[in-house]
N, C-alpha and C positions, 0 to 999 in steps of 0.2 A: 504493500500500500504506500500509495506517493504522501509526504510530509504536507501539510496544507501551504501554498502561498505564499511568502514573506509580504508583508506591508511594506511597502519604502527600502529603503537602503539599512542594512541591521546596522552600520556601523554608525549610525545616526540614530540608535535604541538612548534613552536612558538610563544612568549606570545606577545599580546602588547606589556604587559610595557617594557618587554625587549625590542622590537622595539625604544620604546617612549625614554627610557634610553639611547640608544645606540645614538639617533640622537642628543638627547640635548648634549651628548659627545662631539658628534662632530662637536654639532655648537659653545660649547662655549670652543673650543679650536684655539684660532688665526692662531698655525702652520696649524694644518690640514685645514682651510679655506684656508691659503697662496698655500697647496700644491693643492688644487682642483683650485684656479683660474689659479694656471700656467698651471695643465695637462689638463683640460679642454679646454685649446687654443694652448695648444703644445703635441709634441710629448715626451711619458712620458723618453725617453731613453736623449732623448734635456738636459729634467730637472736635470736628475739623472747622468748624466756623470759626470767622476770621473777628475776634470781638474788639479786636481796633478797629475794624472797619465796620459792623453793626452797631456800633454805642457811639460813634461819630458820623452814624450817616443823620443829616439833615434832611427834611420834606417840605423845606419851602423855596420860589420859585419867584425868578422877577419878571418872567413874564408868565402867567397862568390862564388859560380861556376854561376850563370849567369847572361849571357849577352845579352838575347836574349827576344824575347817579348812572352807575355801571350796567350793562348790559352782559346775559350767560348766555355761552352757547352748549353747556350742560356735556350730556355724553357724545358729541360731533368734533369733526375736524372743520367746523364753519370758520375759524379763527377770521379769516381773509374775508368773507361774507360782513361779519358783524365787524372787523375793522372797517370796510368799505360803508356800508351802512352808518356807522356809526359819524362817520364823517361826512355822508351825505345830512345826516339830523342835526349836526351842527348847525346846517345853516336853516333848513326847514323850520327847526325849533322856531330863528328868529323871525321865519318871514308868517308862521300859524300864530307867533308870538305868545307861545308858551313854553312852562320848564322842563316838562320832561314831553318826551314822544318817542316812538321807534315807530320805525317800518318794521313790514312781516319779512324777518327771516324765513321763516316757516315758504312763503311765497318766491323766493329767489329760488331755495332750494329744489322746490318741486323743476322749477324750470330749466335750472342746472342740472340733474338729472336728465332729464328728457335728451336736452340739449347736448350733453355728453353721450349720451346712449347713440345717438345720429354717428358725433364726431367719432366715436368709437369702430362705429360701423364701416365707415366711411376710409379709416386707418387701415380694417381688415381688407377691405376690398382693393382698395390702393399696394397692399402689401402680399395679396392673395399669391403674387409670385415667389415669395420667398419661398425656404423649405420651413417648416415647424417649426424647429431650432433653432434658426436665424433671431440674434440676440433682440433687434428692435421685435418683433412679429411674436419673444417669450418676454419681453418685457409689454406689452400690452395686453400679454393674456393674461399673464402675472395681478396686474388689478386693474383690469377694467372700468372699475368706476370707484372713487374718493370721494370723502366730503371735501376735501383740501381745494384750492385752487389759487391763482393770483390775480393782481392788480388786472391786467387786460380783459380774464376772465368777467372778474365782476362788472368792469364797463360793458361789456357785449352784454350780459344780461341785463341790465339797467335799462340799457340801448334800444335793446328789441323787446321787452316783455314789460319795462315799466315799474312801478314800484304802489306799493297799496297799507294804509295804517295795517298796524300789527292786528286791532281790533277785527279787519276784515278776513285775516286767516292766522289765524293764532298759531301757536303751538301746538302740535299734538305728540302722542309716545313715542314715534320713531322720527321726526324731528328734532326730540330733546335725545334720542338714544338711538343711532342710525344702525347700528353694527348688523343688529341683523336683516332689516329691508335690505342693507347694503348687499349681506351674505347670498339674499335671495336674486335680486339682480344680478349680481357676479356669475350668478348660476344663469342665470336665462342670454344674457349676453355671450358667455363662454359656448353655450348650445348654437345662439345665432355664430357667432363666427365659425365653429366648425359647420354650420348649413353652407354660410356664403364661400369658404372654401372650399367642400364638395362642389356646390353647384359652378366656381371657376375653374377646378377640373375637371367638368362636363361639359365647358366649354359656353356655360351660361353669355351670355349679351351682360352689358352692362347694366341694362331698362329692367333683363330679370335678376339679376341680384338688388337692385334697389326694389322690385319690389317685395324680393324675401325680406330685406331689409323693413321693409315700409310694417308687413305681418309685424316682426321684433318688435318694433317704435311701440304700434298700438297695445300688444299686450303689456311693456315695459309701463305705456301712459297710466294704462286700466290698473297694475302693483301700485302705482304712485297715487293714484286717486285714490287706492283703500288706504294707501298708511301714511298720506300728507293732508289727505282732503283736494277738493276739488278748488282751482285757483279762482279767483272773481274775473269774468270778460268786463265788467262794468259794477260801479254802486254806487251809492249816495253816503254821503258821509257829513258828519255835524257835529261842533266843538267847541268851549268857551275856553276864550284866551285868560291869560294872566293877569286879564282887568274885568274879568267876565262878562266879558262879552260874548256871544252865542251868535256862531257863524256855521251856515250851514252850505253844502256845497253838494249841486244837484247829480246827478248821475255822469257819471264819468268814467273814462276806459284809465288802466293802468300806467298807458304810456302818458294821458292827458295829465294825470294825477301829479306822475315824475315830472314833466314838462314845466309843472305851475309853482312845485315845492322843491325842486333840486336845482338852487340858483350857484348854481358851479357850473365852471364849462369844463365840462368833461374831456372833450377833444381835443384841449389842452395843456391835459396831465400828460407824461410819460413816468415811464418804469426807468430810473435808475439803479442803478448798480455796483457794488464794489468786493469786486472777482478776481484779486490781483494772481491769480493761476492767469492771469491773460491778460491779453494790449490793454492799455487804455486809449478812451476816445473811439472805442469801437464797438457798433451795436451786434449785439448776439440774440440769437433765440436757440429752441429748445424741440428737435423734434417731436413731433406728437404730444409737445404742451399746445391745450386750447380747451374749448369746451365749444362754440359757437363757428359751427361751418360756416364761412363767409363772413363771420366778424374779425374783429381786429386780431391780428396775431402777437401773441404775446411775443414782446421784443425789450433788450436792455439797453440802455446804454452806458457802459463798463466805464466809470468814473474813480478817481480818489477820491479815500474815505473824507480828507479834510472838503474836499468839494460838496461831498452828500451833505457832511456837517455844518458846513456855511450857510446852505440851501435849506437844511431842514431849519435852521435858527432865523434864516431873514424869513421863512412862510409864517412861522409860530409869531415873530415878532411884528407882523403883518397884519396878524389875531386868524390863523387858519392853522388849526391842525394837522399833520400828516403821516398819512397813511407807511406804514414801514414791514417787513418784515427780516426777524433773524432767529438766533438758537437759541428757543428762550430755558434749555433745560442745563443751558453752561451755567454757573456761579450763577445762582440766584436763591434769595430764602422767600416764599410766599408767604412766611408767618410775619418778616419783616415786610415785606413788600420794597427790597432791596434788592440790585445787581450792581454787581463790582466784579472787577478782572478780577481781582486776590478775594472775595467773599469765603473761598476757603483754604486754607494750608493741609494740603494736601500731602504734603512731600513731610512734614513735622510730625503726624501719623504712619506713612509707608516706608519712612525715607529713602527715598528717590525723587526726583524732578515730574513735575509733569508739563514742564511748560517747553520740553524741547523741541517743537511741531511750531512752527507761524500759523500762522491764517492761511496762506496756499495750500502749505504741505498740509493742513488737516484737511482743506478739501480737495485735496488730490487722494489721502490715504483714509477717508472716510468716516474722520472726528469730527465734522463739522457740517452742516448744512441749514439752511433754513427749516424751518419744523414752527415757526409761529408769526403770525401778524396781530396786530394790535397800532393803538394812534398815540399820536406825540397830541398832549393837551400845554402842555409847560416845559420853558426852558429857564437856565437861570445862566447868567452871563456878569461875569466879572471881568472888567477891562476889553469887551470887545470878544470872548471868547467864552461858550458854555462849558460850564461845569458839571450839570447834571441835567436832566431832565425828565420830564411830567411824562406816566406812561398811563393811558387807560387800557387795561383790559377786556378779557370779553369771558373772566371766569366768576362770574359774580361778587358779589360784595364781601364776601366771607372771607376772603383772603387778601392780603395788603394793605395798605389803609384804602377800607372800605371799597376795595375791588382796584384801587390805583394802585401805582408803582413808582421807586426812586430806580433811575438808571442813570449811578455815575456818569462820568464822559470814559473811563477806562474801560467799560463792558462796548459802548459805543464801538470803538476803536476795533475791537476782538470780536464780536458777535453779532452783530449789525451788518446784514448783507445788503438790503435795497429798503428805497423810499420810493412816494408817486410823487412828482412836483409839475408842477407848472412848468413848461418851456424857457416861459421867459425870466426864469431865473439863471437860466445857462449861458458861458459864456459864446458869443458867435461862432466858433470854430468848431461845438459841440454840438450846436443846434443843425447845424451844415451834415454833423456825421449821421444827423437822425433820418437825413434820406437815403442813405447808402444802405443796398442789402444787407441784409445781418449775416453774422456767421453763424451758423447752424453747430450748434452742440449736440451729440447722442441724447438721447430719450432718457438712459438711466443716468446722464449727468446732475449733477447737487443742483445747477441751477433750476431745475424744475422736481427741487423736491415737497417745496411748497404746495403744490396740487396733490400732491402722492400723501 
């Protein structure tokens, strides 16, 4: 009988003694016993919190725009939804001239679905030539549909479907808790793309695979009307302002709605960016990042950090807050409602370094990516330059002060990948680079992890 297989190369096995050595290390060192009796009964972030820098962080701001309370997007990946949102109610707030409001998240999302389920479809069928395995063609089937999404996203859906009070389509159970409509989708999707790949090696027309396609959409629509609710074509809506007075506003469509109460020019924001894995002054995109066939395509334009930073402090100090996304699970405490680059010493528990990676090399060796959006409300600026800055979230009030957040200017620097700004904050030479086709990055690149 033949011996089973070797794994690997044996002379790259694990020795004892190396074993043997390693532990004697570590028993007859007092700190490393100190540091396993404390993590072993506590939580290792308890141990390593940086309390020079928790007991001197400060929560006030010299320039602050709000005054209104937080918004949750519970158990979803909406982050980028309810940032975007949240920034559109900014302005709504003033023009319905009341304190608090929200649009229906619940309402985007049904339409981002749908809307993704298409763009989905649409990837399959454009890709039907690959083989299986072909890495973009297992990276699509891999997750088919997110709650995640970015800045361009959200504008296409704004764009084409409009926007409706929260009161008109509320929340419901798998709006606050997606995982499993999601699970069920994933399922029905992953069934449509193997149909429309059969039927492209049967040699289908392109008019019959859109209409297998077309089958999908509908039953995809008919899952989303049972677990989001059916979205309003049109309603009537009435409201007393902050002086009460009682304004009522007769029947109207979603786009009308958005038209009257989103006084932002949208078509004026862009997506920046700061990707120093690559040129600056050069825009980029993401294959198969999108949501909206024939909407805008999500695109960067790859800036320095100190450029994002200047831009995001002249919008805030404007009185406009801005839309950003970064890693919000680097050095951060949510019982403070704090992030600092050093928030934990790390290396004083393990010792070893952790800081030997930059900002490229983590997103080249996959420490680092985007994973959350949220808005810039405050900045505070001494001699011309911010120091920290006003952060609202989208995890309810329960955590940070009252659902805010302090984000040094050192987390800025490290964990902050993109902002949406106005054009005309850029300087000319930037603005010029925004017509130029983008460079196309792979599908599984960090820039498009923010949908994922």
């Amino acid at each position: 009988m033949r011996p089973p297989a070797t794994d690997g190369d044996a002379t790259g096995a694990l020795a004892d003694a190396s074993l043997s050595e390693w532990q004697t290390s570590f028993s007859s060192n007092p700190a490393y016993r100190l540091a396993q009796n404390a993590v072993t009964r506590n939580n290792v972030d308890d141990i390593a919190v940086n309390h020079h820098v928790a007991f001197s962080a400060d929560h006030t701001f010299s320039t602050l725009l709000d005054d209104w309370g937080v918004t949750d997007q519970k158990q979803t990946g909406r982050c980028w939804m309810f940032a975007g949102l949240n920034l559109l109610r900014f302005a709504a707030r003033q023009k319905l001239g009341v304190k608090e409001f929200e649009f229906s998240q619940n309402y985007l999302m049904f339409w981002d679905k749908v809307e993704r389920a298409n763009y989905f479809f649409e990837a399959i069928i454009e890709s039907a030539d690959r083989p299986l395995d072909d890495r973009s063609v297992a990276f699509l089937l891999d997750g088919p549909v997110s709650d995640g999404g970015q800045w361009n996203m959200f504008i296409n859906l704004v764009q084409k479907h409009g926007l409706v009070p929260k009161s008109q389509m509320p929340e419901t159970n798998s709006s606050s808790s997606s995982r499993r409509m999601n699970s069920l989708l994933r399922a029905k999707l992953r069934e449509g793309a193997r149909r429309l790949r059969m039927l492209h090696a049967q040699g289908a027309s392109l008019d019959e695979l859109r209409a297998c396609k077309t089958e999908y959409l509908q039953v995809l629509h008919r899952i989303l009307n049972i677990h989001l609710g059916t979205p309003p074509q049109g309603f009537a809506w009435q409201w007393r302002d902050k002086e009460n007075n009682f304004h009522r506003l007769e029947a109207m469509t979603p786009r009308q709605f958005a038209a009257e109460f989103v006084d932002l020019p949208l078509d004026e924001y862009v997506c920046l960016v700061h990707d120093p894995r690559n040129e600056y002054g050069r825009t980029y995109t993401v294959e198969y990042l999108g949501n909206v066939v024939g909407g805008q395509r999500v695109t960067y334009l790859n800036i320095d950090i100190e450029l994002i930073k200047s831009i995001a402090q002249r919008t805030l100090e404007a009185g406009e807050p801005v839309w950003f996304g970064c890693d919000v699970g680097k050095q951060m405490r949510r019982d403070l409602g704090l992030m600092d680059a050093e928030m934990y010493d790390l290396e004083a528990v393990y010792d070893t370094p952790f800081d030997e990676m930059d900002k490229a090399a983590r997103l080249e060796y996959g420490e680092t990516q985007m994973t959350h959006a949220m808005l810039f409300t405050g900045v505070d600026v001494v001699d011309g330059r911010a120091r920290r800055w006003r952060v609202e979230n989208s995890w309810g009030g329960e955590t940070g002060q009252k659902g805010f957040y302090t984000m040094n200017d050192s987390w800025f620097d490290e964990y902050l990948f993109e902002i949406s700004a106005r054009r005309t904050y850029l300087p000319e030479a930037l603005v010029a680079a925004l017509d130029e086709p983008p460079i196309v990055l792979p599908a599984w690149d960090p820039m498009g992890a923010l949908a994922r």
